[in-house]
N, C-alpha and C positions, 0 to 999 in steps of 0.2 A: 778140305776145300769142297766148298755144296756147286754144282753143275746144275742150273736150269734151262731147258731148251723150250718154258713153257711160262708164257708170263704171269699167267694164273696164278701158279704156285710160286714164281718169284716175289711176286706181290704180297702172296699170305704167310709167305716167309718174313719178305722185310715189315709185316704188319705187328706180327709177333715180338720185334726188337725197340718197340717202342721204349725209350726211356730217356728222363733227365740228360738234355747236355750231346743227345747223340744227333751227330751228319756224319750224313751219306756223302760219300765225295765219289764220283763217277768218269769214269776212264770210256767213252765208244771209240771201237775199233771195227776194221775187217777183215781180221787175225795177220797169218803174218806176223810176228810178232817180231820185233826186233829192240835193241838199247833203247832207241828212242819210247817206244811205247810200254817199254820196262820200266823209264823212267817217272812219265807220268804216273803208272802206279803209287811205284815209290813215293811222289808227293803227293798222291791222292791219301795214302798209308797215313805219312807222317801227319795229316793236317784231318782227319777223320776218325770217327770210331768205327763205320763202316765203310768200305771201300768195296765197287760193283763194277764189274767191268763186260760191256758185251763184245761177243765175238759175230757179225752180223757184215758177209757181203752184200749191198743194200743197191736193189735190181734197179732202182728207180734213179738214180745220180750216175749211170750208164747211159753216154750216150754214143757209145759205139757197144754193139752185140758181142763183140771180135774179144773185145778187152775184159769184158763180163765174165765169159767166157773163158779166157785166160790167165783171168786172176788167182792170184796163188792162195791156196787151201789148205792149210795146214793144221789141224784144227790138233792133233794128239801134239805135236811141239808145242803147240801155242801151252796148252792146258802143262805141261812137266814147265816152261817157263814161266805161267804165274803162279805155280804152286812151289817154285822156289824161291819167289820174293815172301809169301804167306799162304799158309793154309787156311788163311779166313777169310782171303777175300772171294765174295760169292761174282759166281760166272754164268752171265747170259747167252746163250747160244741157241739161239732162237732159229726160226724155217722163216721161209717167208710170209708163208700163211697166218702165224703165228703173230708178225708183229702188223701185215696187213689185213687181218681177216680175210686174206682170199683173194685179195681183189687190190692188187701189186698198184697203184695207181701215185702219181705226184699233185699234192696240191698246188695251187699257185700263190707264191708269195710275190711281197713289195717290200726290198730290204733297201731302200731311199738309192736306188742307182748303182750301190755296190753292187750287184748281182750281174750289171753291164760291163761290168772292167775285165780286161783279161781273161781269165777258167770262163766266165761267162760269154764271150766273144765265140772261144772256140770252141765250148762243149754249150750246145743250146738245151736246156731245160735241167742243166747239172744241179744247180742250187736251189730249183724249185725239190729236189730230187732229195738233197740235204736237207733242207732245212725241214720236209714231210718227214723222213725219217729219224731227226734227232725230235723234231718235237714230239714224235709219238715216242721215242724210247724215254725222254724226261717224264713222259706221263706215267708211264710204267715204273719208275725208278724212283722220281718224285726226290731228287737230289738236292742238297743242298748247294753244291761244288761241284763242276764238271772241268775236269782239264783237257785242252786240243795244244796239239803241238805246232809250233810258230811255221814248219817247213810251209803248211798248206794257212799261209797267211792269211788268205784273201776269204777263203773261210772261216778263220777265227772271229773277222771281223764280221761276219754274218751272221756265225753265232750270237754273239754278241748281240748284234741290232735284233732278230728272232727274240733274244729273251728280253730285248727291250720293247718292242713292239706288241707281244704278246702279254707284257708283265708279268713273266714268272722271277717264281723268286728261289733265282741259281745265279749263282756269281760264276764267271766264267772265267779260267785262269789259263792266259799264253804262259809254253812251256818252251824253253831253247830248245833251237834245232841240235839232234845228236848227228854226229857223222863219222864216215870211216875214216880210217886212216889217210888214205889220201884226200879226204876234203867231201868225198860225196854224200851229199845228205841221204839219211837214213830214209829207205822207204821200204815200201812190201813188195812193190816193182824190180825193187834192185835184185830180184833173187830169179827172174826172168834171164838177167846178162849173164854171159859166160864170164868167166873168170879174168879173160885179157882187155873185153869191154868195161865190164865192171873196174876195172883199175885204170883203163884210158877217161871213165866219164868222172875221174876228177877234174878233167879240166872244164867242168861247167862252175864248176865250185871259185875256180882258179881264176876264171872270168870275170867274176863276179866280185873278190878281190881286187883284180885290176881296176874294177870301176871304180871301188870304193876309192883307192889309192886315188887316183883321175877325177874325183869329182869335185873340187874344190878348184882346180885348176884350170877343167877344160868347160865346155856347155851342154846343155843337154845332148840336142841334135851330135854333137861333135863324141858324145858317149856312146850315143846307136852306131854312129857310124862303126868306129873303132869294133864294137860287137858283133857288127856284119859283116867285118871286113874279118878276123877273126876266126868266124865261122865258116867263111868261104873258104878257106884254106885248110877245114879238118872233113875230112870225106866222110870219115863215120860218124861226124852231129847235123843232124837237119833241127835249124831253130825254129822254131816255131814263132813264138815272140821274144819280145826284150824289150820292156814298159822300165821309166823310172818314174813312178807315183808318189802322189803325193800321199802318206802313210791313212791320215783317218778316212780321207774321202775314195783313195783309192782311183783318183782319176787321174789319167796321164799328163806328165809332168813336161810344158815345151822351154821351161825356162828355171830359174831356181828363186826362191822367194825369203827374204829376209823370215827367221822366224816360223817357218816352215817344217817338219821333218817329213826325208824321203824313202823311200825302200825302192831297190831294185828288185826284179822280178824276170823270172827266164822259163819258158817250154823249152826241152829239147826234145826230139825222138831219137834213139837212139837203137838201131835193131829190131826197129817195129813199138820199140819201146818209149812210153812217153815219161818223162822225168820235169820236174818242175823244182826250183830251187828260190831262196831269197835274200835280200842282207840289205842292214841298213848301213843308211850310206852319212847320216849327221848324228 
């Protein structure tokens, strides 16, 4: 397994494998590593002759210091987990300097209004912050295939519009949410919770079922309610939101539309801890 923390030489590396018939299929991450993002490997693997994965806490889609700062680092697990899926797939671990020259800054995108819904409401310059740092790792990487896992929805869908807006040419593939056993989707956050939290924040998951089950029968507004009335009753979740959108545009949903498909979407904090889940509901 080759390890580069230096884009130069990832670059003159992947220049080198030029041949007949080969894609790159590309995994970004910000270690942490868990099933989930074991998985997307795996399908990067199966659907690639090369498969690139970076390991990159990325300073700029922080928009609390606190959380930056707390984010979990795990970088020698991360490395013994993807070199037990394969020894071939090559690893970026780059600094920051590395992938910004120096100069940590976000550009400003226009991703047609999705950038306004929900993560964009209550983290202000998050996706300006995403979408600077995947289009500079595509550059580097220059992939064919990049997979993003469906938990962080609202960004796949921005990926998406980025590589439609910019015209590159990477096909971008949503991957199912992985989850624990009690229901809580897989994140790099969950390793934050103690062990008795971590097993109580299935019930965001379990919420979020309940909708599904409800949503054919009751109305929009009548589904918030039920969700807040819910959350008022569990002292260890502060919700943050509870949006049912409408899935491609992503704008809030006051009613239900023949012909339509919706996703529900939830923030919780939970022990300082911010957790964000999804599920579609048609």
């Amino acid at each position: 397994m080759l390890v580069f923390d230096k884009k130069a030489a990832l670059r003159a590396h992947l220049d080198t494998l030029h041949a007949p018939n080969q894609t790159i299929g590309f995994v970004p991450t910000m270690g942490a590593l868990h099933d989930g993002h074991l998985s997307l490997l795996q399908n990067a693997i199966q659907n690639n002759t090369i498969t690139v994965v970076s390991i990159f806490v990325n300073p700029t889609q922080f928009n609390n210091s606190e959380d930056l700062l707390k984010y979990p680092r795990t970088l020698a697990s991360d490395l013994k987990k993807i070199q037990s899926l394969s020894n071939s797939i090559l690893v970026y671990t780059p600094t920051v300097d590395d992938v910004y020259d120096g100069i940590p800054e976000s550009s400003a995108f226009s991703f047609d209004g999705l950038e306004h819904q929900m993560e964009g409401k209550f983290r202000p310059g998050h996706f300006d912050g995403v979408g600077t740092v995947v289009k500079k790792l595509f550059e580097i990487i220059q992939p064919q295939t990049a997979y993003f896992g469906e938990k962080d929805f609202q960004q796949l869908q921005i990926i998406k519009k980025l590589v439609e807006k910019e015209k590159l040419p990477i096909t971008i593939v949503g991957c199912p949410i992985y989850r624990e056993t009690n229901g809580l989707a897989m994140s790099s956050r969950n390793e934050r919770l103690d062990p008795i939290t971590r097993e109580k924040a299935g019930f965001i998951y379990a919420s979020l079922q309940k909708i599904k089950t409800l949503f054919h029968s009751h109305s929009i507004p009548e589904l918030k309610a039920i969700i807040e009335a819910d959350f008022q009753k569990q002292s260890l979740f502060q919700l943050e939101y509870f949006e049912i959108a409408e899935e491609t545009t992503l704008e809030s949903a006051e009613s239900k539309k023949a012909d339509h498909t919706y996703r529900a979407f939830i923030a919780v904090i939970v022990n300082n801890v911010r957790l964000i889940d999804t599920i579609s509901l048609n």
